[in-house]
C-alpha positions as CSV (number, residue, x, y, z in Angstrom):
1,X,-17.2,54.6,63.7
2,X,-20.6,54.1,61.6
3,X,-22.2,51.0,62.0
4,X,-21.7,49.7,58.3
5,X,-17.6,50.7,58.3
6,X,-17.6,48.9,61.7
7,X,-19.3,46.0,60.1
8,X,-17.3,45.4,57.1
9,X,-14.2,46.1,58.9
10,X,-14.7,43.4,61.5
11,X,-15.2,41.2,58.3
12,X,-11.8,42.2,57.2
13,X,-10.1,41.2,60.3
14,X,-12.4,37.4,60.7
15,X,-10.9,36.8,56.8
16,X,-7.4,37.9,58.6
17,X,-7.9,35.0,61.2
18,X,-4.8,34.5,63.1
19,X,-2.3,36.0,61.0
20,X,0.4,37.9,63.0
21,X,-0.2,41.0,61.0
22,X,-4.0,41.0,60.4
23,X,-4.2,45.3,60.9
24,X,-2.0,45.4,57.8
25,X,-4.1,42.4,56.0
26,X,-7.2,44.3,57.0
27,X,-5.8,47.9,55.6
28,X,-4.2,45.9,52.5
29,X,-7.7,44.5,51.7
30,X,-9.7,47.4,52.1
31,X,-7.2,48.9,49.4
32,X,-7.9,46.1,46.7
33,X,-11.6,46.6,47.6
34,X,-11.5,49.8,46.5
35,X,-9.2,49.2,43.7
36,X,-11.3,46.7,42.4
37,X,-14.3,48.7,42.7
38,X,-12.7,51.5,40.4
39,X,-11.7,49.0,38.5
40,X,-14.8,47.4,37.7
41,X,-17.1,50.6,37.1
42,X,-18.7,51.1,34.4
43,X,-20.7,54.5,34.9
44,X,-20.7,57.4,33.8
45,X,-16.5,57.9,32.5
46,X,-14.5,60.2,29.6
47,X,-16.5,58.2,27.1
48,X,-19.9,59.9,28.0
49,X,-18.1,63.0,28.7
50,X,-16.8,63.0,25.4
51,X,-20.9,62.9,24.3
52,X,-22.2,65.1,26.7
53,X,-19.4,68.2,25.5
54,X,-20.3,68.0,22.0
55,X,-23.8,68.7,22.7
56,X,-22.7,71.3,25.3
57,X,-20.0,72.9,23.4
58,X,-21.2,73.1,20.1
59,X,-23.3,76.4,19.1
60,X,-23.9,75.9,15.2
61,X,-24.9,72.7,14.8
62,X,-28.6,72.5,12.7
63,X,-29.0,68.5,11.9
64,X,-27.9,65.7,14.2
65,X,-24.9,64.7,11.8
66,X,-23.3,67.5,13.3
67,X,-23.3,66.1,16.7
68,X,-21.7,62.8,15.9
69,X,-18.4,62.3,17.1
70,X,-15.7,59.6,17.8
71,X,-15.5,59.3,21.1
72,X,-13.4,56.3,20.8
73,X,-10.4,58.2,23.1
74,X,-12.6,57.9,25.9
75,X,-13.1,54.5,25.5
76,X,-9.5,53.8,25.4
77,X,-9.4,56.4,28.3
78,X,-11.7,54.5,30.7
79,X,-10.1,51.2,29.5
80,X,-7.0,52.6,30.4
81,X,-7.3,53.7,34.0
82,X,-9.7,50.7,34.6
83,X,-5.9,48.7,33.8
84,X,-4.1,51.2,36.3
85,X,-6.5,50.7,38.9
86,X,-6.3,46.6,38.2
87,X,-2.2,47.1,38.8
88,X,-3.2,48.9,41.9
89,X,-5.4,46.5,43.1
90,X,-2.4,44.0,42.0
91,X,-0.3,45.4,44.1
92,X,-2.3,45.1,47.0
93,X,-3.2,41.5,47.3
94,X,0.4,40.7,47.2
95,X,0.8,43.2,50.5
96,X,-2.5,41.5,52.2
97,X,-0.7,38.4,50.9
98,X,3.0,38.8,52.4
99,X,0.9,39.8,55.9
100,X,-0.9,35.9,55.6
101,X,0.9,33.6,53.4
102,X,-2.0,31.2,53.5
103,X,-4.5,33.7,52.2
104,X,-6.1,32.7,49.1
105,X,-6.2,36.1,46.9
106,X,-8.3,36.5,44.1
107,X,-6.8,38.7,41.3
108,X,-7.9,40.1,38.0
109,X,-5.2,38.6,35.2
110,X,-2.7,41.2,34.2
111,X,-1.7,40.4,30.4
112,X,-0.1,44.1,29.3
113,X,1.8,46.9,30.7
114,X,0.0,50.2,31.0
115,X,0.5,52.0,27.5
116,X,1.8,55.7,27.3
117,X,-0.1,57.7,25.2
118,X,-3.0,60.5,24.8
119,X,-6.2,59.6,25.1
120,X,-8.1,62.7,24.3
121,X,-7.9,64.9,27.6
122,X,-5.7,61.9,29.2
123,X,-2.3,61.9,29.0
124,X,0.0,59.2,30.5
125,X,3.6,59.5,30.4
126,X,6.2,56.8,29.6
127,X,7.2,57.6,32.9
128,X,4.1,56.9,34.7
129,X,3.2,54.0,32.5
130,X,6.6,52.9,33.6
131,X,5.8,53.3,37.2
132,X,2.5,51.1,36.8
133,X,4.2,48.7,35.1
134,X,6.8,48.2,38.2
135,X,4.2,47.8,39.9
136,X,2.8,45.3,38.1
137,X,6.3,43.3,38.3
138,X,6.0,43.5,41.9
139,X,2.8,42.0,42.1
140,X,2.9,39.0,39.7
141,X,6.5,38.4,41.4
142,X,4.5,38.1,45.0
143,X,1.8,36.8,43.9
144,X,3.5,33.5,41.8
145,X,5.9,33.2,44.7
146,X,8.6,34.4,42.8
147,X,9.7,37.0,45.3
148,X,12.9,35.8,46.5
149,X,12.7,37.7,50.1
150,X,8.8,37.1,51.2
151,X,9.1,39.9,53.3
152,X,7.3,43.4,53.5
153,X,9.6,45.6,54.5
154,X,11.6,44.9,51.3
155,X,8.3,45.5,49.3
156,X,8.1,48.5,51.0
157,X,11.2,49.7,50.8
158,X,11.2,49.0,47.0
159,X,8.3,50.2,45.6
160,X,6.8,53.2,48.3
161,X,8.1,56.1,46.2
162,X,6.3,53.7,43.1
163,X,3.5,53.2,44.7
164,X,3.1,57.1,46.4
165,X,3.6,57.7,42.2
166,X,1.0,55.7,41.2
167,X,-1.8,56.8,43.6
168,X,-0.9,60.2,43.1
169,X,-1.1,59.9,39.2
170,X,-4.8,58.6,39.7
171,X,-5.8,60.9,42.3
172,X,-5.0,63.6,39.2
173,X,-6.6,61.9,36.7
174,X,-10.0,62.1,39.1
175,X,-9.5,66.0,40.0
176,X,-9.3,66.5,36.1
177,X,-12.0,64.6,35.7
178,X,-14.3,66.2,38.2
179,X,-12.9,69.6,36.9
180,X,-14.1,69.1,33.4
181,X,-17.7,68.0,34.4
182,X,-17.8,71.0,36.6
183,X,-16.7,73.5,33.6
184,X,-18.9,71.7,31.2
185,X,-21.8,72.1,34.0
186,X,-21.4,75.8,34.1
187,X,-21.2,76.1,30.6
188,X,-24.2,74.0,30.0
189,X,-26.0,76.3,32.8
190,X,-25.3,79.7,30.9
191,X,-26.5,78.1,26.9
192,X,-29.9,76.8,28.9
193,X,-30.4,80.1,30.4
194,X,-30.4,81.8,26.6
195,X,-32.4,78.9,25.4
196,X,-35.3,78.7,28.0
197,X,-35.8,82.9,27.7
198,X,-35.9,82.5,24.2
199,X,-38.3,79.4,24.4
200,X,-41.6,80.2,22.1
201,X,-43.8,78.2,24.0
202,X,-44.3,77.3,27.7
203,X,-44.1,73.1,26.6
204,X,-40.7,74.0,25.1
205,X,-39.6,75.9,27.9
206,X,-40.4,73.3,30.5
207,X,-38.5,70.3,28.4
208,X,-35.6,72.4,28.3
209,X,-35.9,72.9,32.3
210,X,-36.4,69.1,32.3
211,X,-33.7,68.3,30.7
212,X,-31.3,70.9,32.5
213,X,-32.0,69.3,35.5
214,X,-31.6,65.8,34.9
215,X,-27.9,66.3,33.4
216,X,-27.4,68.5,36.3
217,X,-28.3,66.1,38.7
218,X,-26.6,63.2,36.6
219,X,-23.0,65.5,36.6
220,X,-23.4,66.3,40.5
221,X,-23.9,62.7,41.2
222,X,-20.8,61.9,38.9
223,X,-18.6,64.9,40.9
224,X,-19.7,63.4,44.2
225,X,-18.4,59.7,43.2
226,X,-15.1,61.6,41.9
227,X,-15.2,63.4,45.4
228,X,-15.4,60.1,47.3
229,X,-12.9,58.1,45.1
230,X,-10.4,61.1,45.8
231,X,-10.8,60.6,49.2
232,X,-10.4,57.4,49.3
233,X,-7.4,57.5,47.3
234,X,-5.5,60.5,49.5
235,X,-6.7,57.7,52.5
236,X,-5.0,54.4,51.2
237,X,-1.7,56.7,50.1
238,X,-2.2,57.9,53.8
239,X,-2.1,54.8,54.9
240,X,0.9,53.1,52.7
241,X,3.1,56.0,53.8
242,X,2.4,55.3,57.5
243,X,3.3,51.4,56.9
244,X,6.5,52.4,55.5
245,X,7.9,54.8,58.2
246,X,6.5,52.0,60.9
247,X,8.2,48.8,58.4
248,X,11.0,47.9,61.9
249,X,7.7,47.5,63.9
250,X,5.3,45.9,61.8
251,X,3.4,44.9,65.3
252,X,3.9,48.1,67.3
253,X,0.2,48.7,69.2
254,X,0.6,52.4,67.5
255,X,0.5,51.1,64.1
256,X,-1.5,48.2,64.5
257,X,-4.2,50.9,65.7
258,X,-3.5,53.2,62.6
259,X,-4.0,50.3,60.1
260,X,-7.2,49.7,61.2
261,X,-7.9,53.1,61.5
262,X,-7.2,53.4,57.9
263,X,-9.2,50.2,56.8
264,X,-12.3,51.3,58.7
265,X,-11.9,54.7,56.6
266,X,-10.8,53.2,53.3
267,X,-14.3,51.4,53.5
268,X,-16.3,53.9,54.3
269,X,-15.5,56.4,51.9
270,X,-15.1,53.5,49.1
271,X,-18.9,52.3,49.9
């Protein structure tokens, strides 16, 4: 195990103190780490996309008017899944919670439901908002002590198949999104190739190398984040389906092992 994913998981388990189920604290934290990550990024999302493929896949345009464009979908897009990923994160903290009922968890306040709609490439469902917003029950339920039970293996049992949902529907939404960039790259790639041979002058042709580089670079960069945030995704659902087919033996060595096997790759790949 690296160094730094050793580190931040032993971190994990001190905040766990003497909890009787500290391995599922520990992967349940990791989870809203990296929810909370996604949720707070502010990079490079379908708002700068939306940008970047006007200039890439318009041909005609003479004056700078004819670049403009309202790229206010991809705004609402990013706020959106910045929400879904909140839920998530949600969701998560009232698992870590239910394994130590004298943690204190901090939470990001969860006024609205996820909204159905299209925002430009993004479509969510009235099904999958649906999902998130079970979710979101769940979690405000826990989390105010309003869950009746207290236990996790009626969490579990409840909301698995809503939670398996949810990660899946996010795991999409960041294929598609790598997807795009990578078909926008390639187009970008052939329309600089015609430009640069048909450069007048070697100052023109050298900007327009300069600049091909530095959005390719920029897009790679934004493809290996997707990358990572996929794989730490596929990791935590990983992980949630092994709690649930081990919920009778919460304390089992074999899981026990597993959840901190999870947590310690959760981390890594969310660094």
């Amino acid at each position: 195990m690296p160094v730094a994913r050793a580190g931040l998981l032993a971190i994990l388990l001190l905040a766990a103190g003497c909890t009787p189920l500290k391995e599922v604290n520990a992967f349940a934290n990791a989870s809203q780490a990296t929810m909370d990550k996604a949720a707070a990024f502010d990079g490079y999302g379908r708002f700068d996309y939306c940008y970047d493929s006007v200039i890439v896949y318009i041909d005609t345009g003479k004056y700078l008017r004819q670049y403009d464009c309202d790229c206010g979908h991809g705004t609402a897009a990013d706020t959106m899944q910045q929400h879904a990923y909140r839920i998530m994160s949600a969701y998560f903290a009232a698992l870590a919670k239910l394994a130590d009922a004298k943690a204190v968890i901090k939470t990001a306040p969860l006024s609205t439901a996820l909204a159905a709609g299209t925002y430009g490439s993004v479509t969510i469902s009235s099904t999958e908002a649906g999902i998130f917003s079970g979710l979101m029950t769940a979690a405000q339920d826990v989390l105010t002590d309003r869950y009746k039970s207290k236990k996790i293996e009626d969490l579990l049992e409840t909301y698995h198949d809503t939670v398996s949902r949810a990660i899946g529907t996010l795991m999409t939404l960041t294929r598609v999104s790598k997807d795009l960039l990578l078909v926008m790259s390639n187009r970008f790639r052939g329309k600089m190739d015609t430009l640069v041979e048909k450069a007048a002058t070697p100052g023109v042709r050298l900007t327009l190398v300069a600049l091909y580089r530095q959005k390719t670079l920029e897009w790679q960069r934004v493809a290996a984040d997707d990358d990572r945030r996929y794989q730490a995704l596929a990791k935590i659902q990983e992980g949630h389906d092994s709690l649930f087919q081990g919920v009778k033996n919460l304390k089992g060595e074999r899981l026990r092992k597993q959840m901190l096997d999870f947590a310690g790759n959760i981390i890594y790949l969310s660094q």
